[in-house]
N, C-alpha and C positions, 0 to 999 in steps of 0.2 A: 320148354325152350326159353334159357334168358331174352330179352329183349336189347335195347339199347344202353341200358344203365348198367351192363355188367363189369364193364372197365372202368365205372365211378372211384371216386375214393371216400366219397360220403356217406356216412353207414347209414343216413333216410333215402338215399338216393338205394342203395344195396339192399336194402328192404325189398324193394318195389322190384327188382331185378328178374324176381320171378314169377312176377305176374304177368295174366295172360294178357295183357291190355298192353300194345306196344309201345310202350315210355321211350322216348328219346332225352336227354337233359339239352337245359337249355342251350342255343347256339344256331350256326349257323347253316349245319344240317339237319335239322327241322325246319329254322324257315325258310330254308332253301324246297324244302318238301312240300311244305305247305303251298307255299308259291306256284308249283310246278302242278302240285295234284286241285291248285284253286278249292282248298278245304282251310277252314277255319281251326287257330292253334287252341287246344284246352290246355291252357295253362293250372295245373293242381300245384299247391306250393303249402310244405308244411315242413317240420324239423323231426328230428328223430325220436324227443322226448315227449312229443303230443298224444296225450290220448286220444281226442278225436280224430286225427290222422290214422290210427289205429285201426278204429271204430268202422271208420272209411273203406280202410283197404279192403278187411275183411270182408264186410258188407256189400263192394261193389268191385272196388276191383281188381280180387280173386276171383268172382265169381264171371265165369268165361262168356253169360248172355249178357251182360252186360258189357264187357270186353269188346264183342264182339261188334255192337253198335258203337262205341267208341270209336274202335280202331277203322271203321267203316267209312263213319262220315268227318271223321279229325285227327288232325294229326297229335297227338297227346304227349305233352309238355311235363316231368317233373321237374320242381325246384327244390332244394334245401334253402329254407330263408335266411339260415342261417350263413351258408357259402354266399347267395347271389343277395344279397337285402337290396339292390338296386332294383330286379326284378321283383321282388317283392314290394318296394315300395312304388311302382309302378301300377304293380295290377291292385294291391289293397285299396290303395288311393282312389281307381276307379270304383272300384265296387261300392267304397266309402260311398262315395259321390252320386251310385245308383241309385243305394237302397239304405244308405245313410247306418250301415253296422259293417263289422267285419272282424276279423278272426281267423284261425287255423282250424281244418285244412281250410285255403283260401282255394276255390275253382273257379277260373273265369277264362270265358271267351275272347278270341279276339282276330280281326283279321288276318291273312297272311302275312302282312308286313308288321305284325304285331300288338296293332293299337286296339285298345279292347273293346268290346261294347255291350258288356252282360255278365254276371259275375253274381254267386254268394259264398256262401262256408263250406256246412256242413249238412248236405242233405242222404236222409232214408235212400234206402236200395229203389225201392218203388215211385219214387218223385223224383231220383236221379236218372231213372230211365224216364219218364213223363218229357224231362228238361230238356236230356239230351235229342229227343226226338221233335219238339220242339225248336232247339235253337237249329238243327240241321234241317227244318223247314224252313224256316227264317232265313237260314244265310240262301240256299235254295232259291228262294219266291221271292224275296224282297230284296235283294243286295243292297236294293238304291238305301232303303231306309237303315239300314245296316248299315253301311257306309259312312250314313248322316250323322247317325248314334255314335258313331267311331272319333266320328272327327268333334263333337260337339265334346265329347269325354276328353278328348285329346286335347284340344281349346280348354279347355277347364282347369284341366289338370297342370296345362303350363300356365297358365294366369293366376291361379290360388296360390303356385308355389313361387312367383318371381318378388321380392320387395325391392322396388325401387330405391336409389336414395333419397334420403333427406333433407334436403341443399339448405333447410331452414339452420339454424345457430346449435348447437347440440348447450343445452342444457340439463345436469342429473340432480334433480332435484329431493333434498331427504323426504318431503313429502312422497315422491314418486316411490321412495323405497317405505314409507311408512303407509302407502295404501298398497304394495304389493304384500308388505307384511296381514297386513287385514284381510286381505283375498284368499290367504293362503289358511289363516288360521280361521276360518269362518268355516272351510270345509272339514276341518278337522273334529276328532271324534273324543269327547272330553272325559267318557268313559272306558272307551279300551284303547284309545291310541291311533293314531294314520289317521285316514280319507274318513268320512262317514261310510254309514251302511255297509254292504256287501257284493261283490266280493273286496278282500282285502288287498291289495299289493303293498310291500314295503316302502316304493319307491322312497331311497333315501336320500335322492338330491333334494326333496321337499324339506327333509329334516334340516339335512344340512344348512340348508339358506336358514330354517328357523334356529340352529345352535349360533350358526354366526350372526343372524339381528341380535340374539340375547346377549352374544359378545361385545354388541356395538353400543347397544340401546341399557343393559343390564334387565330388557324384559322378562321378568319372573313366568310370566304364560307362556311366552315362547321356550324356557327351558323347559319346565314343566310337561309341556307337551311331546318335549323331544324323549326323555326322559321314561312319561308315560306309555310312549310308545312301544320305545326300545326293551321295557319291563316285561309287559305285555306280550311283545312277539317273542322274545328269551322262554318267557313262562310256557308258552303255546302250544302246539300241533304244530305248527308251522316250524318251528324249529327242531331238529331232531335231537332230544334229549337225551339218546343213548349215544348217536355219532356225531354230532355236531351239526354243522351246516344250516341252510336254510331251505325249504322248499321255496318256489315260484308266488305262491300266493295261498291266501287262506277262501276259499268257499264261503265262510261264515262271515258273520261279523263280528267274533268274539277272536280271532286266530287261531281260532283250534283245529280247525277240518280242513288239513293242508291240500292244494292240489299238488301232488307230492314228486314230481320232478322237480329235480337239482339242477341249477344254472349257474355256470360261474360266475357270469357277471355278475346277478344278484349277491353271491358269497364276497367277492371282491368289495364290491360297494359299502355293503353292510361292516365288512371290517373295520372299513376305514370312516363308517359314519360308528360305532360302538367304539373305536381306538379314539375316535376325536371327545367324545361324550363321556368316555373315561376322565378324560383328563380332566374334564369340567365338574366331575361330581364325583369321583373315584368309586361311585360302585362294582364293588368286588363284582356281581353280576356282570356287568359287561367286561369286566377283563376275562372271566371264565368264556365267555359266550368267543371270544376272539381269539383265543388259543386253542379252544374244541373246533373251530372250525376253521383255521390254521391245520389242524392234526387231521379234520377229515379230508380237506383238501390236498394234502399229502401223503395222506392214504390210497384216496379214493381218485382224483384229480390229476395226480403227476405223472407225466408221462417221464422216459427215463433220461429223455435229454433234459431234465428239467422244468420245461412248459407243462401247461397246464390245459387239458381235454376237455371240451365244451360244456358235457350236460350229462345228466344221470337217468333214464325213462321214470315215467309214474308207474310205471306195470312191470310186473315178473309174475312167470309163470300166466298173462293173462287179466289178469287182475292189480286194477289197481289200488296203490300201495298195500300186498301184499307184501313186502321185503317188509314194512318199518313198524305195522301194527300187532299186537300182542294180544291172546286171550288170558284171564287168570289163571288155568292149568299150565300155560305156558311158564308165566313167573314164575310160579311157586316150584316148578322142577328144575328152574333156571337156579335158581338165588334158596332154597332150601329157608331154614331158618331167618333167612333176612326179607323173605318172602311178604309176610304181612305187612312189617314197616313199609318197604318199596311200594307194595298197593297201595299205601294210602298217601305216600308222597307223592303218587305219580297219576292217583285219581284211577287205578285201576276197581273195575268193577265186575260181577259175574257176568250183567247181562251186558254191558261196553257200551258203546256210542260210535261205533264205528263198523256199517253191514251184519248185523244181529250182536254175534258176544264178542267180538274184536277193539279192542283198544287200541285208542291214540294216549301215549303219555303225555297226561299235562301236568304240569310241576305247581306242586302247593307256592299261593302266593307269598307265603310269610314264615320263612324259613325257622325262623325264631320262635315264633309263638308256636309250631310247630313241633319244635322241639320238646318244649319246656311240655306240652300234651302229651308226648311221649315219655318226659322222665329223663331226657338226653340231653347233654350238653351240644351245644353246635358244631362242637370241632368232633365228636362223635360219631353223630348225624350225618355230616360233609363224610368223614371216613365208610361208613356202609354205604351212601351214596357214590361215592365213587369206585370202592368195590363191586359193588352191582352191575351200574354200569359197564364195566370190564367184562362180569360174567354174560351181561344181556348182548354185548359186542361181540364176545367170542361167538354166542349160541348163534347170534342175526348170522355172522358171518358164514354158517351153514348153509345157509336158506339159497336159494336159484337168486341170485343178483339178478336187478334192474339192466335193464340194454347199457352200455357206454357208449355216449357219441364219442370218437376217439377226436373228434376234428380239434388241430390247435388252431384258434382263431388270433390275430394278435388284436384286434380290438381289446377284445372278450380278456385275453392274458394282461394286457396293460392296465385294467381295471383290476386284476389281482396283485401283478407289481404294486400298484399303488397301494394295494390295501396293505400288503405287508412290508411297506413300507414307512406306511402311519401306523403299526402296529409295531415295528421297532422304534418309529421317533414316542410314540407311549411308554411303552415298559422296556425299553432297550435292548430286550432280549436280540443278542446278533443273529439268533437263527432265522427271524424274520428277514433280517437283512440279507442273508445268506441265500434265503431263499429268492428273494426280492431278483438280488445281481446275477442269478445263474440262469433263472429266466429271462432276463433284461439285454443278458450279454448274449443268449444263443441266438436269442430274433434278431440283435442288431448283426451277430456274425453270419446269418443264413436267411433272413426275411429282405433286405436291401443289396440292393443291385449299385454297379458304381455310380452308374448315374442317379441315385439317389429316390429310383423306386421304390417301393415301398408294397410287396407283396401281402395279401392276406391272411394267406391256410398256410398252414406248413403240416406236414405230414416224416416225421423225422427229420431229416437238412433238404427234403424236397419241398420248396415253394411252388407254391401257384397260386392265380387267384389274381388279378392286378388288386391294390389296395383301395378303399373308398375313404372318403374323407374322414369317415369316424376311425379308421384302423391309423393313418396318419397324426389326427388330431388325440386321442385318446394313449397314443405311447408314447406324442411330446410331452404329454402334462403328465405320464406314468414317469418317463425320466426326468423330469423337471424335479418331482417328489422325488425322485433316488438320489437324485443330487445331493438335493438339500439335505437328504442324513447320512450320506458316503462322502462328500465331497469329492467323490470321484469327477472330477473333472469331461472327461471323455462324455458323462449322458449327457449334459447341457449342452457339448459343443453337436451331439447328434440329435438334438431336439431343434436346435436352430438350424442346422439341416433340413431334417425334416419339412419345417416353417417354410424355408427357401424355394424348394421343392413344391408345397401346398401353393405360394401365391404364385407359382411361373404356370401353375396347372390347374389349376382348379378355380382361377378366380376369370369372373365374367363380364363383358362390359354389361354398364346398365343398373349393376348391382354392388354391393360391397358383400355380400356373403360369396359363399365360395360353393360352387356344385358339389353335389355329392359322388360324381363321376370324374375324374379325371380327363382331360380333355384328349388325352393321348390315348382313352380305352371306350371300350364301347359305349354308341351312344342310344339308346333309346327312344320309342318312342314320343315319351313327351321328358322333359328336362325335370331335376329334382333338386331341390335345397330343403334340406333339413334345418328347423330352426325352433320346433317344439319340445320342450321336453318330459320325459316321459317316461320307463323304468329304467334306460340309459339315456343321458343327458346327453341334447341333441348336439350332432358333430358341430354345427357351426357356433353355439353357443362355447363349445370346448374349445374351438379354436381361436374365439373370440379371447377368451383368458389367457391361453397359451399364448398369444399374441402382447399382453398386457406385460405378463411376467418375463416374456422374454425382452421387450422392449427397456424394462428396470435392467435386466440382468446385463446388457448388453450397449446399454444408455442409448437406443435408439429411437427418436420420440415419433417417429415416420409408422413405426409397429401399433405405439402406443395410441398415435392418429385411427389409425385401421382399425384397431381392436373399439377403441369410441366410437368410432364412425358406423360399423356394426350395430353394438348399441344401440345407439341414436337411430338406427333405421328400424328400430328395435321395439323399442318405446310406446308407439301406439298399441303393437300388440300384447305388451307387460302389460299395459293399464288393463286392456280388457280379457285377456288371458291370463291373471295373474298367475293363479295354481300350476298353469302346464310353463311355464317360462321361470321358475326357480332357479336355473341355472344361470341365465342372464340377470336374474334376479343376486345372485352373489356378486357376478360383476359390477353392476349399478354400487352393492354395499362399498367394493371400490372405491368407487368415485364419489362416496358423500362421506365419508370418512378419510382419515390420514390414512394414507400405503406406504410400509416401508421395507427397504432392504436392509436387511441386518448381516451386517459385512465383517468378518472377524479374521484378522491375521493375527501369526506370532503361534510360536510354539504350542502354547496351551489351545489352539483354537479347534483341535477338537472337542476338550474335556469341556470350555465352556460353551460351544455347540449343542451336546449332548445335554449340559442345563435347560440351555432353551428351548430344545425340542420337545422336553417334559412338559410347556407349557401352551395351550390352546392360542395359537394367534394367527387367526386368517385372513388377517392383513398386513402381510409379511412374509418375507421371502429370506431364504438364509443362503447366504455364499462366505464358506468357512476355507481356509487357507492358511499351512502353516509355512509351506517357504514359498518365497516369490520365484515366478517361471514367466520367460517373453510372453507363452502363448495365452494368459489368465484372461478374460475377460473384458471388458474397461470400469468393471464396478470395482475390481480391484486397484486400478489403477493410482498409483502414490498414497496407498494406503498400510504401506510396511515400514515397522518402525523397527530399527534391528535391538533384539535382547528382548521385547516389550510382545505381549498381545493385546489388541485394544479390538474395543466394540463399537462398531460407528453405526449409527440408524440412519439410513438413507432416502432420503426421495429422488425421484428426477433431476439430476442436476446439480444436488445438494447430499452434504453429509452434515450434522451435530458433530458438535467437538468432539472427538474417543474420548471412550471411561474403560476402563481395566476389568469393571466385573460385572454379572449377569443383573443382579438386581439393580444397578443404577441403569445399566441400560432400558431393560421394562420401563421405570421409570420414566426415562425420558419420553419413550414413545407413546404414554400415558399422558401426557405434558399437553 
């Protein structure tokens, strides 16, 4: 018999559906039960690409003696963290705070009214029954001390996350950004690239803040690094060499030994941090690495209104990454004649590195020298190379596919607008842009309500979901980006929307950052602000920017006040969290360097746009206009000269005299 979760629309939620253990999703018919039966909620909360969530179910709960004690003395709670990350960041947070780790699946306790008092991950069949029999003595025998632990986690959890203001002077000192440059690059791994040790994450807002110091500073380590990374994870397991994309993280320390679910956010990010690093060093490597996973994402990722579907599982058929690893018999009947080359380009071996004789491709580091080993010219090489590929895609494409999470997240989706967005202002190719506009336009025609809601999920043109500050903050700076290489007018005028919307709603006295909840949608527990950053850059550090650029855009200095002020409340934490505040860390690069808007009217001001978007400058903003309209802006404002297109660099308040063409302009803001 399905349970509670059968009318979900979350394929982790639909999982669970039929299990004996009776799930309710989160709400207010569970804690309405909870309440009434005076039983304690188990909150379980994991996504649908988790292995360990897998591992879980199986293990515990399918299996109906367990079940049975569950549903006995709790009322049982699933989440997708993916749908609810409010509730996830409520109970992770706790658990944090218990037992000082945490993870997916995340299980924790908490009393009727919600607030937690006991929590871990991922436990055995046999210690999950030990727990569960335990904490239902506990709530039982002791409520008082229960009670204590509830409220003492709940005090915690709202005072760790509130930053008061800073009423001192806001100062952004280049030292401040020259010791968060040192914090960052001290943890870095000077051998294969990213974080030290194991396991591996991409996260590329670390990169990023390090491609823009070497843009500011000219630091050689900092490219270098960016560079080495980006090689290394292209070369890897981690990246899938036959279809593109990226997995979630490498196991190793080398990026070979992917944990092999596919996220979109991750693909997104990484476009737009390989499209920026392009530009900086034209490694034909990363423009390949940016159009294979462009192509797997529109294979594999698109749904048919355009938007883009969460996540790919690590498991088919059971096992994971079976879809993406290869034995040698397998090759050699794939690829025939081209068989041996491909093994040894791809490091295939009899006995593999991957559960006895199975193979992860990892790609020779040095294509060239490579080559000239083999007797082949490189454009040769590249030719059966990419041939193979095609045949090894056709054969994978047989195999039992990995789960699809179908959910379209618009956080999640505006971190891919963005990417191929910076993947058209690189290589110009429109079909990025194509892509960019057709998911950009369906959220804004079907995810926003007149009043200027801002839903999360969308499931074809049906929304739900109220929006949380990341889904808000993360698709104004995803239009911000479209902007600036469409000149489409319309994403700028709905990103300041948006903006409008975040500070009437989400901002709190006490504080200048802004909740992660809407003040108008459920409240929680204990209160949450995001301000860390982490494999996606924390909402408020995003909207901290988005605030910055719209403030230039729109000449409003009251934004550009806020977006500081932020900051500035900001700052003790950069100093001593430098590594996890990278993203706040771009903005500081802001404010110790020139910013400008690069403002171009007159007919040609597309052709000489598209110059400048060829060129790496993340300190600067582009608002391109060929005829003047009432409704423009005010950066526009008396800046058309009729017959003429001119180039103005702009600060706050200010413009440089116009120059006519692309190179005097750089220039100038070189100056």
């Amino acid at each position: 018999m399905p349970n509670h979760l059968k009318d979900q629309t979350s394929p982790y939620l639909l999982q669970h559906a039929g299990n004996p253990v009776d799930w309710y999703p989160w709400g207010e018919e569970a804690l309405a039960k909870a309440r009434k039966e005076n039983k304690p909620l188990l909150v379980s909360i994991g996504y649908s690409a988790c292995h360990w969530c897998h591992v879980m179910e199986k293990e515990s709960f399918e299996d109906e003696e367990v079940a049975q004690l569950m549903n006995r003395f709790f009322v049982c709670v699933k989440v997708d963290r993916e749908e609810r990350p409010d509730v996830d960041h409520l109970y992770m947070n706790a658990v944090q705070l218990v037992s000082g780790r945490g993870g997916w699946p995340l299980n924790c306790f908490a009393l009727p009214d919600g607030r937690p008092f006991w929590g871990g991950t991922y436990f055995p069949r046999d210690q999950w029954l030990e727990i569960l029999g335990r904490v239902a003595e506990l709530f039982h025998d002791k409520i008082e001390d229960v009670e204590q632990q509830a409220e003492n986690i709940t005090k915690g959890l709202a005072d760790s996350a509130f930053v008061p203001v800073n009423k001192e002077k806001a100062l952004f000192k280049r030292e401040d950004a020259e010791k968060l440059y040192r914090d960052v690059i001290s943890i870095m791994d000077f051998s294969e690239g990213g974080t030290k040790g194991a396991p591996k994450f991409p996260l590329p807002v670390n990169q990023q803040f390090l491609l823009h110091y070497h843009q500011q500073t000219g630091d050689e380590k900092a490219l270098k690094q960016v560079q080495l990374a980006l090689r290394k994870m292209a070369l890897g397991g981690i990246y899938d060499q036959v279809g593109g994309g990226f997995a979630r993280y490498a196991t190793d320390g080398e990026w070979k030994l992917p944990h092999f679910e596919k996220m979109l956010y991750d693909n997104g990010q990484l476009m737009s941090l390989y499209s920026a690093a392009w530009k900086v060093g034209h490694d034909p490597l990363f423009r390949e690495v940016v159009y294979d996973t462009a192509a797997f994402v529109q294979r594999e990722l698109t749904s048919p209104e355009g938007t883009f579907y969460s996540a790919l599982d690590a498991d088919s058929e059971g096992e994971e990454g079976k879809f993406y690893v290869w034995t040698a018999p397998e090759i050699d009947a794939a690829l025939g004649g081209d068989a041996q080359l491909i093994r040894k380009y791809y490091q295939v071996g009899e006995k593999g590195h991957w559960e006895g004789n199975k193979n992860i491709l990892l790609r020779i580091p040095d294509e060239e020298a490579f080559a000239r080993e083999q007797g082949l010219e490189v454009t040769a090489l590249r030719e059966v190379v990419e041939r193979s590929k095609r045949k090894l895609l056709e054969v994978r494409n047989q195999r039992v596919r990995p789960g699809l999470d179908d959910k379209v997240l618009v956080a999640w989706n505006a971190l891919m607008i963005e990417g191929l967005a910076d993947a058209y202002a690189a290589f110009g190719d429109k079909r990025f842009l194509q892509q960019a506009r057709k998911a950009a336009d369906f959220i804004l025609d079907h995810a926003i309500q007149e009043d200027g809601r801002l839903y999360r999920s969308l499931r074809g043109s049906e929304a739900s979901i109220d929006g949380f500050l990341e889904d808000y903050a993360l698709l104004s700076k995803a239009l911000l980006g479209l902007y600036g290489v469409s000149m489409h007018l319309p994403y700028l005028e709905a990103a300041r929307r948006l903006t409008v919307y975040v500070l009437e709603h989400f901002a709190i006295e006490g504080t200048r950052l802004m909740s992660f909840s809407s003040g108008q949608s459920e409240q929680l527990a204990a209160p949450f602000y995001e301000f860390f950053d982490n494999v996606i850059p924390s909402s408020n550090s995003v909207m901290a920017r988005v605030l910055f650029y719209l403030a230039n855009y729109y000449e409003q200095p009251e934004w550009g006040q806020r977006s500081s002020g932020m900051l500035h409340d900001m700052m003790d934490l950069l100093r001593s969290h430098g590594h996890s505040m990278t993203n706040w860390g771009i903005l500081l690069l802001h404010h110790t360097a020139p910013f400008h808007t690069i403002v171009i009217t007159g007919e040609e001001a597309p052709d000489k746009s598209e110059k400048l978007l060829q060129h790496f400058l993340p300190d600067a903003l582009l608002a391109a206009r060929s005829t003047e309209v009432p409704e423009l802006p005010p950066v526009f404002a008396e800046r058309f000269v009729p017959g003429n297109t001119l180039i103005y660099i702009c600060g706050m308040g200010y413009c440089k005299a116009p120059v006519g063409d692309v190179q005097t302009a750089l220039e100038q803001m070189r100056e």
